[in-house]
C-alpha positions in Angstrom: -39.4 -16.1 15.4 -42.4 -15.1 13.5 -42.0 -14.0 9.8 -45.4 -13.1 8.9 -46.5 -10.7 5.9 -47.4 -8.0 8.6 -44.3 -8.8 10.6 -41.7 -8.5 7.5 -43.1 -4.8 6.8 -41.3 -4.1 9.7 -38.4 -4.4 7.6 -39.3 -2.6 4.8 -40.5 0.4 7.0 -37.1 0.7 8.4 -35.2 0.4 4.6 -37.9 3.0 3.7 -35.9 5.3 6.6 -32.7 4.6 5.1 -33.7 5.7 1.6 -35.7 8.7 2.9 -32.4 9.5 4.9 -29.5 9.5 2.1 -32.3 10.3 -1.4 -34.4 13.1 0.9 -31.2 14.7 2.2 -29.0 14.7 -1.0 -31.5 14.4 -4.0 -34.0 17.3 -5.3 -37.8 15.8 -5.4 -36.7 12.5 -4.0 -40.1 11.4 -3.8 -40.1 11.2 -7.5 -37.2 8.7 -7.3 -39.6 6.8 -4.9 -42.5 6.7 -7.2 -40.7 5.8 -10.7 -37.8 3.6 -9.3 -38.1 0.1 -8.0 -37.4 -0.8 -4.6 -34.4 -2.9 -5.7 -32.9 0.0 -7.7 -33.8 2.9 -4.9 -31.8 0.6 -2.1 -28.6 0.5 -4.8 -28.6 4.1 -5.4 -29.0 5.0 -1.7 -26.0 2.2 -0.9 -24.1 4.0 -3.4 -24.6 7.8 -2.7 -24.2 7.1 0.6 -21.1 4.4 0.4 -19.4 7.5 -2.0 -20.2 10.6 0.9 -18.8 8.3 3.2 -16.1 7.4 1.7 -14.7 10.7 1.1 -15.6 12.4 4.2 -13.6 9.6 6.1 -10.5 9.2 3.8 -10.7 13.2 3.7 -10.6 13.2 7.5 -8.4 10.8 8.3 -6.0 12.6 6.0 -6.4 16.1 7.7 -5.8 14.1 10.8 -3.1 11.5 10.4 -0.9 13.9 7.6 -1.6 17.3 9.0 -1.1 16.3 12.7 2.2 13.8 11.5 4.7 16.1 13.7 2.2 15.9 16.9 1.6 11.7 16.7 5.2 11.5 16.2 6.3 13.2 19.0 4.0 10.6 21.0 5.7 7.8 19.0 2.7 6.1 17.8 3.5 6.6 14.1 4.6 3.1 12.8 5.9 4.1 9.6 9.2 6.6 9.8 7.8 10.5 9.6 9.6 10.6 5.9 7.5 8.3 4.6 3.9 9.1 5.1 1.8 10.7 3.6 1.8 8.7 0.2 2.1 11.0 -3.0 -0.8 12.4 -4.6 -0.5 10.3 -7.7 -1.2 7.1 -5.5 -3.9 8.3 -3.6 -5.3 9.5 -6.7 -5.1 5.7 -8.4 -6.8 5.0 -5.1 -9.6 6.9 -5.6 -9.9 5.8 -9.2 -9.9 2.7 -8.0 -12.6 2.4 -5.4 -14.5 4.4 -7.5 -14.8 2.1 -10.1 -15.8 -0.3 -7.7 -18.0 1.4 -5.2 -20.8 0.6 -7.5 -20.6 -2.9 -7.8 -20.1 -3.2 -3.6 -23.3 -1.6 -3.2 -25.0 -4.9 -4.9 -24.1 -6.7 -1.7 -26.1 -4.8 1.0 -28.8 -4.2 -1.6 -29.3 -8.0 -1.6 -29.1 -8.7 1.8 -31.6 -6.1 2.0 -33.6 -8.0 -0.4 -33.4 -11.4 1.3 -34.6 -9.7 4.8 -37.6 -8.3 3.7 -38.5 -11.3 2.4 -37.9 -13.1 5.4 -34.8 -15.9 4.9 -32.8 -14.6 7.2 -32.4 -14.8 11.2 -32.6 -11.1 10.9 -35.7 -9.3 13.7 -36.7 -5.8 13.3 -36.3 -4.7 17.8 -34.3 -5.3 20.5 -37.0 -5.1 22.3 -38.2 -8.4 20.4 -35.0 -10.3 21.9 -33.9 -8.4 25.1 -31.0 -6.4 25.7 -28.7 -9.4 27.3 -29.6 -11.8 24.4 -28.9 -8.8 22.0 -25.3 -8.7 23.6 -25.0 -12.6 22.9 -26.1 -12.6 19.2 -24.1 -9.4 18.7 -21.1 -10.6 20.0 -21.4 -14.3 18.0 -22.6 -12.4 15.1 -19.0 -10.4 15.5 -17.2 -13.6 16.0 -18.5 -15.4 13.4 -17.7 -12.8 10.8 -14.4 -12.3 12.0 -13.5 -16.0 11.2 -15.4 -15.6 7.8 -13.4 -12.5 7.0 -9.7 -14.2 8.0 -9.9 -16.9 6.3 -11.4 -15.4 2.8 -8.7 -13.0 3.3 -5.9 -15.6 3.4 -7.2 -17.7 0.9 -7.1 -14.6 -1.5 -3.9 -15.0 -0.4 -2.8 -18.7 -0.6 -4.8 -19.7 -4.1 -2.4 -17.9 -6.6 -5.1 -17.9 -9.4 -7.1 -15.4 -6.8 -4.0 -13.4 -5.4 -3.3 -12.9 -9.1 -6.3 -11.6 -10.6 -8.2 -10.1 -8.0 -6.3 -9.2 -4.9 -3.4 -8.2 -6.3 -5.3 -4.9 -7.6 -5.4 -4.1 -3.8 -1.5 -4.8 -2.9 0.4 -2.6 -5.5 0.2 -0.5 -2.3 3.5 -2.5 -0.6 4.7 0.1 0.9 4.3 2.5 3.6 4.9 5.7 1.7 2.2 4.0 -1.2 -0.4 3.9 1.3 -3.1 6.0 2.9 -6.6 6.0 4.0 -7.9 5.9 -0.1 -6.5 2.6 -0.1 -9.4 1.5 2.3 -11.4 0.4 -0.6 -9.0 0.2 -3.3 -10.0 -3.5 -4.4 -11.0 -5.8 -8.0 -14.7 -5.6 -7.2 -15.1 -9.3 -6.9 -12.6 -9.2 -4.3 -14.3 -6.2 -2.1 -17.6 -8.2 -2.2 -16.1 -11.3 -1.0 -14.5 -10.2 1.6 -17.7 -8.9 3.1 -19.8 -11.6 2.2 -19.3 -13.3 5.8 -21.3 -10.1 7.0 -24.4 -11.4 4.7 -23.8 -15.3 5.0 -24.0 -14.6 9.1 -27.2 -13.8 9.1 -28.9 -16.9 8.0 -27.2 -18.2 11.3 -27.4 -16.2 14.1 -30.6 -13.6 14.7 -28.9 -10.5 14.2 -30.2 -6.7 14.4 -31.2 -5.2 11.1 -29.6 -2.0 12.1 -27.0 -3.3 13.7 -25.9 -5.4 10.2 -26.5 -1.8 8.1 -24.4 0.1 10.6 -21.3 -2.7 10.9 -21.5 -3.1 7.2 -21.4 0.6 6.5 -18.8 0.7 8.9 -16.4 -1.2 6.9 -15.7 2.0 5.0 -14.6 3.7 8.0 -13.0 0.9 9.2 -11.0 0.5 6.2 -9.6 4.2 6.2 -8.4 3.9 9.7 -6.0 0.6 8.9 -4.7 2.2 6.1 -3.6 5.5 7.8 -0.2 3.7 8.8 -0.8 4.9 12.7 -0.2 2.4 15.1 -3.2 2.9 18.2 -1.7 0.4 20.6 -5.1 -0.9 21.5 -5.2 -3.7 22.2 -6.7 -6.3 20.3 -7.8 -4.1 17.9 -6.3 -4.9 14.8 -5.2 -1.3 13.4 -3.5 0.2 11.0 0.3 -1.0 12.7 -0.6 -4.3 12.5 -2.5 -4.4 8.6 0.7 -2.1 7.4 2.8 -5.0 8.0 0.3 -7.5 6.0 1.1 -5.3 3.3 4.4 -5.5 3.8 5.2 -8.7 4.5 1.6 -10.4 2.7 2.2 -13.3 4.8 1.1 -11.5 8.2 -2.0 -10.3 10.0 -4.8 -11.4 7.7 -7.4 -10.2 10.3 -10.0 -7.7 10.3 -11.3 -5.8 13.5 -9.1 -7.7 15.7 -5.8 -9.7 16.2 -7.8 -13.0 17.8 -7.7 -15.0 14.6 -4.3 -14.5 13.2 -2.9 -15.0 17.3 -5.0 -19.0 16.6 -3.9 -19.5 13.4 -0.6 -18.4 13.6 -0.5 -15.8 11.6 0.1 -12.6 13.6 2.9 -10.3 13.8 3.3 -7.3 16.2 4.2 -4.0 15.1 6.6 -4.0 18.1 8.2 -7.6 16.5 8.5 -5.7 13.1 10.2 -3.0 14.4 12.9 -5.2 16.1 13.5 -7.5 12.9 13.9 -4.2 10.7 16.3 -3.2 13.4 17.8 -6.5 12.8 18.0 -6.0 9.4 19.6 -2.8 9.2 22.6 -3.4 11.8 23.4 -6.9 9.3 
């Protein structure tokens, strides 16, 4: 695929959007950020407004409609948790918040750099569709998807498995051990380091496989709404999808269910556990 000078402008036209999107919408006289600021630093602060508005709006959301609505989902018996112990108190989603905010700005390094290396043209990435086709967009998409889901597991669980790495990074995230600790705030309540690495795969994938720019920005974005929902402690039932059921009994259990959008890679290697099996063995454990 062709990478010429005229060819990677494509590129920087569409990041141009973005940034005229978030810094036109929410900033007075944006075009003066435009003209004094460096491309580099417009992209971070345009990650981060953005990557802050969303992550309230979603955790805000999901609140009103997880916590407010409890009584309703109950009475459908797709709440995991028991009714008592959801929503979690104030003071821990306020640590939550205190949390990701602290390290909201140092997340929004990592799409400002894979930003960086598309416009200059290391990357698989192409501008259109069109350039490809819709079925080979499909293909790429889905491989892209696959690939990331892999990437994500297993960073995951060796956060997990090398101590040094569970000990000063993702244990930040897994204070919240408990269902009445967590809620959709906890989405990203990480150490920095830890966040970024566990969306790295998203930025390493696309030196392999031609993937969409938009379709990247939008899945990568997406982790922040993704993240809310799995921490909202409401089992979906849909399958594969690895929701909240499932990921409230890796923070239970830590040994369980290391996955990210679906339940694929923890059913190969052995890791998964079904909120339905949880709910027997806590059964279990009760009548003993």
């Amino acid at each position: 695929m062709e990478r010429g000078e005229e060819y990677l402008q494509k590129f920087v036209a569409e990041t141009d959007w973005y940034t005229d999107i978030v810094l036109g919408g929410l900033l007075p006289d944006s075009w003066r950020w435009r003209v004094l600021l460096p491309r580099a630093v417009q992209a971070w602060l345009r990650n981060y407004i953005g990557g802050v508005v969303l992550y309230f709006v979603s955790s805000f959301l999901s609140c009103f409609y997880v916590y407010y609505c409890k009584k309703y989902w109950n009475k459908r018996n797709v709440v995991y948790v028991p009714k008592d112990e959801i929503p979690a108190s104030k003071e821990a989603m306020l640590l939550q918040i205190k949390v990701s905010m602290k390290a909201l700005p140092w997340y929004c390094f990592l799409p400002t750099l894979s930003e960086y290396m598309v416009e200059n043209g290391w990357t698989q990435c192409y501008s259109s569709v069109g350039e490809v086709g819709w079925p080979m967009y499909i293909v790429y998409s889905a491989i892209y998807l696959v690939l990331c889901e892999l990437g994500i597991y297993w960073m995951h669980r060796l956060l997990h498995d090398i101590k040094p790495l569970y000990k000063h990074l993702h244990a930040t995230h897994h204070i919240y051990n408990k269902q009445n600790t967590l809620s959709p705030f906890a989405g990203l309540a990480f150490h920095p380091l830890d966040g970024i690495l566990q969306a790295v795969p998203h930025v390493t994938c696309l030196f392999v496989v031609p993937t969409h720019l938009m379709t990247h920005m939008l899945l990568l974005f997406g982790e922040g709404l993704w993240t809310a929902n799995i921490h909202d402690c409401i089992h979906g039932k849909l399958w594969p999808v690895m929701g909240a059921g499932y990921h409230t009994i890796h923070h239970t259990t830590y040994r369980h269910n290391y996955g990210h959008y679906t339940i694929w890679m923890d059913w190969a290697f052995g890791t998964l556990r079904h909120p339905e099996e949880e709910d027997q063995f806590m059964k279990k454990g009760k009548v003993m």
